[in-house]
N, C-alpha and C positions, 0 to 999 in steps of 0.2 A: 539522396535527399535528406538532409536535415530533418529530427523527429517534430521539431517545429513545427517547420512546412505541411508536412504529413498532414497534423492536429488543426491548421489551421480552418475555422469553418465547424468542424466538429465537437466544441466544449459549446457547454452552457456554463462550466465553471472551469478553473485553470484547478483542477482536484483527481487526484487518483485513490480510488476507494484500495489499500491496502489488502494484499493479499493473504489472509485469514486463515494458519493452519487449522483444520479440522472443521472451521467456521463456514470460510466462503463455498459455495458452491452455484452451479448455473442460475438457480431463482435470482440470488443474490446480485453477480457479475452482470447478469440481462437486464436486471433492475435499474443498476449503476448506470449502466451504458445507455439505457431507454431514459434514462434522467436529463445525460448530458455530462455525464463523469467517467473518468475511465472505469471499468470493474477490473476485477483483477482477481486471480486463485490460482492458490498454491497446484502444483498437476498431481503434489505425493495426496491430494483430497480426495482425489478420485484412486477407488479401490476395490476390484482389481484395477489392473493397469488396463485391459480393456476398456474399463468405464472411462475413463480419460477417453479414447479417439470418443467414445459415443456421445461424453459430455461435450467436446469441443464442436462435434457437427450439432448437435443441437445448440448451441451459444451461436455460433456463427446462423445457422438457420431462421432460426427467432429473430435475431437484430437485422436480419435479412428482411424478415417478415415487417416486423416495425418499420424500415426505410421504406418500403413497398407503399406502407399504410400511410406516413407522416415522411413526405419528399420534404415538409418545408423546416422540419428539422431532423436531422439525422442521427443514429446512434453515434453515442461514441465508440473507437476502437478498443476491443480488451487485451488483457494482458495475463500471459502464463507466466508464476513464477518456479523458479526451476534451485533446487538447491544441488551446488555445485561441487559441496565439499567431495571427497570421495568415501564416506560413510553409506553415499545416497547408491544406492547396486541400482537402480532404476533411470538413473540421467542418458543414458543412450539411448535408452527406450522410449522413454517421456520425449525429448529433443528431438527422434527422428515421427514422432505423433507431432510436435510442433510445429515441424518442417513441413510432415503432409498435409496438414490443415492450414500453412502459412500465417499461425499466427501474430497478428500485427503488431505486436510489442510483446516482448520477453523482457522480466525482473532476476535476475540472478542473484545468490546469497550464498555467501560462506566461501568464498573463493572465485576468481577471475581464471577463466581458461578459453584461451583462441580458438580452441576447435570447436566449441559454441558457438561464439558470438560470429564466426565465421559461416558454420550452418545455417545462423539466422538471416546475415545479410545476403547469403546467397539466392533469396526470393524476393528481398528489399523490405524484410523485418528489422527492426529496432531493438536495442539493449540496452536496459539500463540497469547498472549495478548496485547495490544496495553498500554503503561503506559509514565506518564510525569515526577514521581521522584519516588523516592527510598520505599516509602510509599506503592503506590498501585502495585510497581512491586515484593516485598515481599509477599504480601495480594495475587497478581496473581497467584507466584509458590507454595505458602502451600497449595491454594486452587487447585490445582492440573494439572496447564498450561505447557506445553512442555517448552517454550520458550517463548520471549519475543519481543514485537517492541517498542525502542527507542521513543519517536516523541517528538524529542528534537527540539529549538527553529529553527524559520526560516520554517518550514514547514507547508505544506500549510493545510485550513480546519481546526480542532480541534486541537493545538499544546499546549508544554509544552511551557516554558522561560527559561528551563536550557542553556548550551553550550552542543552540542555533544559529546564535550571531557567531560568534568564533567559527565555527564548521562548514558555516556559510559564507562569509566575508574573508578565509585562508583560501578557500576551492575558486573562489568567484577570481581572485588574484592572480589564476596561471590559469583557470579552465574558463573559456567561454561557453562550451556547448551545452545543452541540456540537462537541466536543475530539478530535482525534487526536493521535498525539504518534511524533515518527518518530525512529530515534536510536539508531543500535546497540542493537535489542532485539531478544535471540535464545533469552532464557530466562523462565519462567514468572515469576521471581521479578522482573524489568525489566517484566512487564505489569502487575505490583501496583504496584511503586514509581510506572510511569505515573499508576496511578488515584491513587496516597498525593497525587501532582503537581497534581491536578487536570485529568487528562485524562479524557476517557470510554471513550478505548479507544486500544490502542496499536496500531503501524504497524509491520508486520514484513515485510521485502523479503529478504532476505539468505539467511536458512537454510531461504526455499521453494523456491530457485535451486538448492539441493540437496534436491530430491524426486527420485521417481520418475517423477512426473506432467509434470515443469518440462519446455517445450521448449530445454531448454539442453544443449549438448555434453558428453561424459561428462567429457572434461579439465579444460572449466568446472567441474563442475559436484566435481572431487577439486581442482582447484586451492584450492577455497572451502575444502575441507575440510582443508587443508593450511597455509592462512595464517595469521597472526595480524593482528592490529590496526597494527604496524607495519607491513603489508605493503601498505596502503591508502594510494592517492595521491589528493590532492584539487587539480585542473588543470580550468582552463576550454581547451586545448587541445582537446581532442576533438569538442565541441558547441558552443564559445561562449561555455557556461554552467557555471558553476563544478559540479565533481561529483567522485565517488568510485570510483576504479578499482584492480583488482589490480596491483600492479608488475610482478609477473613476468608478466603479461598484455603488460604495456606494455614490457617488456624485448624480447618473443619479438618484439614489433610495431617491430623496430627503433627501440624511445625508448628516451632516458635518463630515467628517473625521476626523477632524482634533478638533471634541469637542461633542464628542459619551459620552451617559452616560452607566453604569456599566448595564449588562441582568440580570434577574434573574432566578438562577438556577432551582430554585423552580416550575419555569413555564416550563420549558425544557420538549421536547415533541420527540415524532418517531411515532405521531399518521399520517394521509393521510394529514392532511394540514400542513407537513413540509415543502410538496415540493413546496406547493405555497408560503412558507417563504422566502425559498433561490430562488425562481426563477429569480429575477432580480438580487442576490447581488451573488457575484463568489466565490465562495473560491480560494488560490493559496497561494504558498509558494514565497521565497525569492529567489529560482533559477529561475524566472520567466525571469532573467535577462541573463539563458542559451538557452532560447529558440524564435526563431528568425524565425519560420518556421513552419505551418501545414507540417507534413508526416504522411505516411503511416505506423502505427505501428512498422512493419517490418522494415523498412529504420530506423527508429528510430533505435532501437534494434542495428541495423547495424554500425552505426554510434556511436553509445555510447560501442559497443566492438572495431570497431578499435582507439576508444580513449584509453580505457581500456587497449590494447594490450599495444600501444606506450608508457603509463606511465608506464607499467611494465617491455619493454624493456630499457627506459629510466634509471628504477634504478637497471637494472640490471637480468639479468636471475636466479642469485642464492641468489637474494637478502633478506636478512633474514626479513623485513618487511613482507614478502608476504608468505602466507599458499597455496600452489596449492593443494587445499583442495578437489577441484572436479572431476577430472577423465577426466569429455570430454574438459574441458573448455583447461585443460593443454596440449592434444592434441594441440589444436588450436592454439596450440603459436608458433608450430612448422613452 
């Protein structure tokens, strides 16, 4: 089945809350999913690796709990993201917790490999891969990936340099199936324009870093709310891997921002001292300059569907940019 079909009935928004190294954790994911968005976390968050099976029965339990309580709207499905490179000595381990939990949608990063996305679909799970150009998103779907996430430029943590329009309207070209789209989106009206794009649903990291629920520092977490789009440095220093961090993160961490030399990939790691890597430097994307506010997950959620709505009543009820693709969400407009 199509991951479409799957979701059909199940969004209050076409939005996937971005999987949050060190950030996301269960409050956060149950949050998301109790809203009507997908939640999503990384599985290297949970530490030890035991914590992972006990965090996933309790995420699945809870949203159990919530459908129990609220039949007339259902959670949404979460999402484990699985880093694939081979730095990560824990992807067997994590995958076969994925397996025994069946969870409904897997995000993969840093490499495409079959013998995942084949352990996924063997209980009628989903994969979508995370890719920055047309290269590794080809390599994703022959190796055997449902679908795909964007992480075109402006977005926060690990990002491409494309335009969202370019990475989206070259993919949209040969690939029909299942679209996210990642990219400084931090408002209802950025989740429409995705779908106007050709996406299926957009990819939002940045302004759930400022929840309640986020495992993030309270300073992180006003620093976000303090920055603007200029404030966002994009340096493969840090991991390796080209990505997106606060300056004034990276000021207090003894750098200059503003004359960072190149990281080496070579040394790129997902071993236990990553997270002493990033712990003082932030990651964040370029909508950092939509967000003005710690909330409560849920308010969030809230607040980015009545943008959402207004920009759709705005152009129109019958208007041919927009696919009312999902079932419950189109109720809601009513």
């Amino acid at each position: 089945m199509d991951l479409r079909d799957t979701l059909k009935g199940r969004l209050r928004l076409p939005l996937i809350g971005s999987p949050l190294f060190i950030i996301s954790v269960p409050d956060l994911v149950v949050a998301q999913c109790s809203a009507g968005v997908i939640g999503a976390m990384p599985s290297l968050n949970a530490r030890p690796i035991e914590q992972l099976d006990e965090w996933l029965a309790e995420i699945r339990e809870r949203l159990a709990a919530h459908d129990r309580a609220h039949p007339d709207r259902p959670s949404a499905p979460f999402a484990i993201n699985l880093i694939v490179h081979r730095s990560n000595d824990r992807l067997e381990q994590d995958l076969a917790l994925c397996v025994k939990h069946r969870v409904p949608l897997i995000i993969t990063s840093l490499g495409a490999r079959p013998e995942v996305n084949a352990a996924i679909h063997s209980y009628g799970g989903h994969v979508l891969h995370d890719v920055i150009n047309q290269g590794f998103a080809h390599k994703a779907i022959e190796k055997g990936a449902d679908g795909l996430v964007l992480v075109a430029a402006g977005a926060g943590g690990h990002a491409g340099a494309q335009s969202p329009f370019a990475l989206l309207q070259e993919t949209r070209a040969w690939f029909a199936g299942p679209l996210a789209l990642s990219g400084a989106i931090a408002h209802g009206r950025s989740i429409l324009a995705a779908e106007a794009m050709g996406a299926d649903v957009a990819y939002m990291g940045t302004a759930f870093i400022a929840t309640e629920e986020a495992r993030a520092v309270e300073d992180y977490k006003r620093m976000i709310t303090e920055c603007g789009a200029e404030d966002i440095v994009y340096t493969s220093l840090i991991t390796g891997v080209h990505g997106n961090y606060l300056k004034p993160s990276l000021r207090r961490a003894g750098l200059d921002p503003d004359n960072l030399e190149a990281g080496d990939k070579s040394q790129m790691s997902f071993a236990s001292d990553r997270k002493k890597r990033w712990k003082d430097i932030w990651g964040a994307g370029q909508s950092v300059s939509g967000v003005r506010e710690v909330l409560p997950a849920a308010r969030l959620v809230d607040r980015l569907a009545e943008e959402y709505w207004a920009a759709r009543r705005a152009l129109g009820a019958h208007s041919p940019l927009v696919n009312p693709r999902w079932g419950r969400m189109a109720e809601a407009a009513e």
